[in-house]
Every structure is written in structure tokens, then in C-alpha cells.
N, C-alpha and C positions, 0 to 999 in steps of 0.2 A: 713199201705198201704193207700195213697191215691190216688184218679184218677182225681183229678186237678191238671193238669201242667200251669204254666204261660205261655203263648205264650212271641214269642219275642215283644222285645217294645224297639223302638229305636228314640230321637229326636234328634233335631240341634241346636244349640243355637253356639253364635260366643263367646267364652271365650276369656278373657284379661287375658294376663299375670299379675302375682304377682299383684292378687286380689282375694279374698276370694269371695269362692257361697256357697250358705245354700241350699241343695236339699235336701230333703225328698222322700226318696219310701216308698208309704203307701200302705199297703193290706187291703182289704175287702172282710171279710169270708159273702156268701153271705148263705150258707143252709150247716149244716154238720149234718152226719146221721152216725151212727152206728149199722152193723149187726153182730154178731157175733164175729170176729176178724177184721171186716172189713172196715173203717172209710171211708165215701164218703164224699168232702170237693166241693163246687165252690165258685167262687167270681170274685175278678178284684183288680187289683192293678194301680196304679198311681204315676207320681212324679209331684212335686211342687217344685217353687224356692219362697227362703224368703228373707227377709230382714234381716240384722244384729242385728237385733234390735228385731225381732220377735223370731230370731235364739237362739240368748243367753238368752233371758226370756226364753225361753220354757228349756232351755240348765241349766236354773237356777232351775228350777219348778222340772225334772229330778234328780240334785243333791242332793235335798233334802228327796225325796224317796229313 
């Protein structure tokens, strides 16, 4: 059970057709607490856009794990 819900999160961005975007949704667990059977989580979440280039290094660093 936890009591952090993400709120909505919504942006804009104008996409090109037949071209590739690198986004990332990243979370950040901000304090997590345990009582009982109980798990209390907060934090915040975010996205970011990459590069091609940043995309596939990290996309390589990954395969290798």
C-alpha cells in the first residue's frame, strides 16, 4: 500500500513526423517509511528529452547490465 499518487503532468512540444525523440520519465523517491504492513512513499517525477547520441550511450551502458 502506498499514499503517493503521481499527479497529472502533462507538456507540449511540436513533434516531426518520421523522426526519432529520446524522453525519459524519471522518478524521485523523495522519504519512504514503513509501519507495520504499511509503506508511505513521496517524491516527484519528471521528463527530459535527449540527444541521439546521449540516448544510445546510456541505451549501451544498460545492455551491458
Amino acid at each position: 500500500m502506498s499514499n503517493w499518487r503521481a499527479g497529472e503532468m502533462s507538456f507540449k512540444y511540436l513533434f516531426e513526423a518520421d523522426k526519432r525523440y529520446f524522453i525519459r520519465l524519471t522518478a524521485e523517491l523523495g522519504n519512504i517509511g514503513a509501519y507495520v504492513s504499511t509503506l508511505s512513499i513521496s517524491g516527484a517525477y519528471s521528463f527530459a528529452m535527449f540527444t541521439e547520441e546521449v540516448a544510445l550511450n546510456e541505451l549501451k551502458g544498460v545492455k551491458k547490465n
